[in-house]
C-alpha positions, -999 to +999 in steps of 0.1 A: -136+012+757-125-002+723-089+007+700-088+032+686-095+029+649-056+038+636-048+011+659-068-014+650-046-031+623-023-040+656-052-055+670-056-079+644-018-087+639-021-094+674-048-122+668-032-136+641+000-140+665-024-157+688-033-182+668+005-190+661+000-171+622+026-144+609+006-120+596+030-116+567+033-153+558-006-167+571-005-204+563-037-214+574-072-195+560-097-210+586-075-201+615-072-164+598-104-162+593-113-171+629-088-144+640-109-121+613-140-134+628-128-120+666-108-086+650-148-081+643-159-085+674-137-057+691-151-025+698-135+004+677-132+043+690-135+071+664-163+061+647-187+078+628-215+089+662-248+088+636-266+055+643-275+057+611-239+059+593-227+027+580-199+031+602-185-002+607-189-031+584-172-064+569-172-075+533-151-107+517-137-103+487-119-127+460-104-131+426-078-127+409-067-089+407-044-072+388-026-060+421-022-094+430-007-102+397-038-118+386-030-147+413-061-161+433-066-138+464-089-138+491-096-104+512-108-101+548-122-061+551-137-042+580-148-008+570-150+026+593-166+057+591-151+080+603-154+116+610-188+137+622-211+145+592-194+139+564-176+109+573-142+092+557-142+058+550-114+035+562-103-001+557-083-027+575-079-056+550-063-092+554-052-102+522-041-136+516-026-145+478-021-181+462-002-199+438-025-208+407-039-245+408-063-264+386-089-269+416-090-229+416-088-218+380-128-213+379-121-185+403-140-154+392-139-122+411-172-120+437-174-109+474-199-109+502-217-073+497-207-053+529-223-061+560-231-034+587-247-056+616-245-046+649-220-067+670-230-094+684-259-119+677-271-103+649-231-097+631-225-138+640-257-145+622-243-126+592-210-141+597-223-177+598-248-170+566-217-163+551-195-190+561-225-214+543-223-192+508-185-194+509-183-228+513-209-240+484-186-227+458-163-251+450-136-228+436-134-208+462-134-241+487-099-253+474-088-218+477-095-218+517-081-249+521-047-240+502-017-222+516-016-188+509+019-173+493+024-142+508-003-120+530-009-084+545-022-061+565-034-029+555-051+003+567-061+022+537-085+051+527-113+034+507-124+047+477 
């Protein structure tokens, strides 16, 4: 039995806190994204039942955004389906924000593409392919290994 998936921002806020991070203040990206890494890992109730349905994915997203004030962000995003049928869509997003700096002032807007691998082997495979893309782009490497200003959690409706 998994959380339930209104209760899954809690979940991560409680892995954050694990890992000695305020959720509200994260000051370290690699130890966020680890805690990102196991939020993905925990089984959700509620989901969409179709096998088919891409009912729970992960995407990474960065930039600079105009509700970020056009600072450099970086987003961690796990997407539900919920609902039978005609299913909602639902995301719990880490978003970390940073002070501009010259090593990240070639950051342009790009993200991951949404994954929907099953969890386990075949989700950490996707997760480490990843992890190898992010880290060739030298922009978005001075942006992980900076201190974010502010963060937060969110559950929101997407689209």
């Amino acid at each position: 039995m998994g959380v339930w998936w209104r209760d899954s921002p809690a979940k991560l806020v409680e892995l954050l806190r694990r890992r000695g991070l305020d959720p509200d203040r994260v000051d370290d990206v690699e130890a966020a994204w680890q805690a990102f890494r196991e939020f993905l890992a925990v089984p959700v109730d509620g989901l969409e039942a179709d096998p088919d349905a891409d009912s729970d994915g992960w995407i990474i997203q960065w930039g600079r955004y105009s509700w970020h004030d056009n600072l450099p962000s970086l987003g961690f995003t796990r997407q539900f389906g919920v609902g039978d049928h005609q299913p909602e869509y639902w995301q719990v997003s880490l978003e970390l924000v940073f002070s501009d700096g010259p090593a990240i002032d070639q950051l342009h807007a790009q993200d991951t593409g949404f994954d929907f691998s099953a969890q386990g082997q075949e989700q950490d495979a996707a997760l480490s392919e990843a992890e190898r893309e992010l880290h060739h782009d030298p922009a978005l490497q001075a942006l992980w290994k900076s201190t974010p200003t502010r963060s937060a959690i969110t559950l929101e409706r997407a689209g």
